[in-house]
Phi, psi and omega in degrees: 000169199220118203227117191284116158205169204250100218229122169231064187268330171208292186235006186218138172260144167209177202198126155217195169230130197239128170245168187264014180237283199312313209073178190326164168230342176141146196221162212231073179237170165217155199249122159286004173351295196273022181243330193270335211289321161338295190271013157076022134194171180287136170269134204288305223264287172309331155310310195304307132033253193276005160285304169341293193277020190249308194308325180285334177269345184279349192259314164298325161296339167244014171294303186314292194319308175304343248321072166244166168225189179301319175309337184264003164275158208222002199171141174219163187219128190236137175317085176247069178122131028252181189153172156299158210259328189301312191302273178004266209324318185305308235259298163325298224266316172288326151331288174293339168298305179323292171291339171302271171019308211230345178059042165261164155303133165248149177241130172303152162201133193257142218321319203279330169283349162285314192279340170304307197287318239290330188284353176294331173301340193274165181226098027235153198249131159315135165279176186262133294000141135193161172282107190272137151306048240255080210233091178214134204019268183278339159308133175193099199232110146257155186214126196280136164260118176282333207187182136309097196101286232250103186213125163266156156257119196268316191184153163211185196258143209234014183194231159303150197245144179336302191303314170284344166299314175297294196295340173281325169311314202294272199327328180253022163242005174064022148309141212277148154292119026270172196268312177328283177320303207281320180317301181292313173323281190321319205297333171315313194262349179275180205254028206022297200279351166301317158262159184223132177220149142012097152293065198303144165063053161277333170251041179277329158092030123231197172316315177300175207219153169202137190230353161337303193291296212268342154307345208250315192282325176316283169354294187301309154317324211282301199304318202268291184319313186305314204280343177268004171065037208225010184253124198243206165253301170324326185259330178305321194254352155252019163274332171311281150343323186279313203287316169332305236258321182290349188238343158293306200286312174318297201300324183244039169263295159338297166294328176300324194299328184267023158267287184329299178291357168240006178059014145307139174233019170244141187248166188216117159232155196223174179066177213307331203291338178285020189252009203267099159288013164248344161297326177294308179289349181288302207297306179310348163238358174277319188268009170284329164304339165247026157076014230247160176223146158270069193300131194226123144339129150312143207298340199253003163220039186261327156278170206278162210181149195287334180311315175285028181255295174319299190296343191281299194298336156289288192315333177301278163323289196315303200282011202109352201217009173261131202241090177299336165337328219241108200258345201307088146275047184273149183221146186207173167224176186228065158338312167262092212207126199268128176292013204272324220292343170256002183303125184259004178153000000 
């Protein structure tokens, strides 16, 4: 079967073809980057927008890339949550047009089990149990995965999440929009060790993560370099470096702790924040001492994009748990949607 799907959740639209044998088939995405950069973050109101006008020429694009047509989908699928609640609706309501249209299934998927499943895209792809990592915008989770559907939650953020610790760091270093990737870019020419800043809860002695304290010492630093005249593009880019080097170290501190506490020796890390090359180099040379793997998204699939959307929703079908059944296209979305809430055990 062949599963069309559709990921609007915030800033970026994307469309792929997913088969439930084949695996991908083409994939679509396009970035507001440069439509948010004015405004130092995304407008809500101009994503919903510009999801409008994007999905339908990226869907005739992976049609091609696929050399499928409408007829040869068997099924669709849409981000519906978490998210912006406008972007969603755009992402939903063509889904369900499709499949009423064509008199398919639509499957709700929920965003963060796209970023969950997404490293299953990758060669070589994790077997079942693992621990997953989850760091994508407002998110920051670990979670034992058993299966499809089957995810406990180990630990979360308990405030700001990696992603918002990168992007708010950048945004008080007078960095460009999105602030991470530009955090991280700088962090390259820096001094780590030139600052000494905060690892919050790193000897808290469980799971959870708080990236607050440390958006608050950036602030401090930022503020005591300005009045001392000392903030230069040298200090900009090893403070840089330093917030960096402090929020790899949480992250991965965390996760070891939760392969140690489940005995698991496969890591999952997913979202956008797993595009972060010093967390790649962390992990790859830190778990092989613990006998230990990391699994990574393709680089090209760490921010959100319709394949881990497709794929969730095939992984889905496969496992069962998708009700094909089901023609009722009334709909909804879930801006706020806790991921335990699809967990079957």
């Amino acid at each position: 079967m062949i599963i069309l799907g559709f990921e609007s959740s915030c800033d970026e639209t994307g469309v792929a073809a997913v088969c439930t044998q084949r695996g991908l088939l083409a994939h679509a995405l396009h970035s507001q980057i440069a439509m948010h950069q004015d405004y130092g973050g995304v407008v809500p109101e101009l994503a919903s927008r510009d999801h409008i006008q994007r999905v339908v020429p990226l869907t005739r694009g992976v049609f091609a890339q696929a050399g499928i047509g409408a007829g040869d989908v068997g099924a669709v699928a849409y981000t519906a949550g978490p998210g912006l609640a406008g972007a969603l609706l755009v992402g939903a309501a063509v889904a369900q047009a499709f499949a009423w249209s064509r008199g398919l299934p639509a499957i709700p998927i929920h965003h963060l089990e796209g970023h969950l499943l997404s490293p299953l895209l990758a060669d070589p792809r994790p077997d079942f149990p693992f621990v997953a990592l989850l760091v994508s915008g407002g998110h920051t989770q670990l979670m034992r995965v058993d299966g499809v559907g089957r995810y406990t939650l180990l630990g979360e953020t308990l405030d700001d999440a990696a992603g918002e610790a990168f992007d708010k760091s950048a945004k008080l270093m007078g960095l460009g929009y999105p602030g991470g990737p530009a955090l991280a870019a700088l962090a390259g020419q820096g001094d780590e060790k030139r600052f000494s800043l905060p690892r919050p809860m790193l000897h808290s002695g469980d799971l959870d993560f708080s990236f607050s304290g440390l958006k608050t010492a950036v602030l401090t630093r930022v503020q005591s370099l300005r009045k001392s005249d000392e903030w230069d593009d040298r200090a900009r880019a090893d403070l840089a470096a330093a917030t960096q080097a402090a929020i790899v170290d949480v992250l991965a501190a965390k996760a070891v702790a939760a392969l140690k506490s489940t005995g698991l020796k496969r890591l999952v890390v997913a979202g956008g924040v797993g595009a972060n090359q010093r967390l790649r180099a962390h992990f790859d040379h830190a778990l092989p001492k613990l006998r230990a793997q990391a699994y990574f998204p393709p680089l090209a699939l760490c921010t959100d994009n319709g394949a881990m959307i497709a794929f969730a929703a095939a992984q889905r079908v496969n496992a069962g748990l998708a009700d094909l059944s089901q023609r009722d296209h009334a709909f909804t979305v879930r801006p706020r949607w806790d991921l335990a809430d699809i967990s079957i055990g």
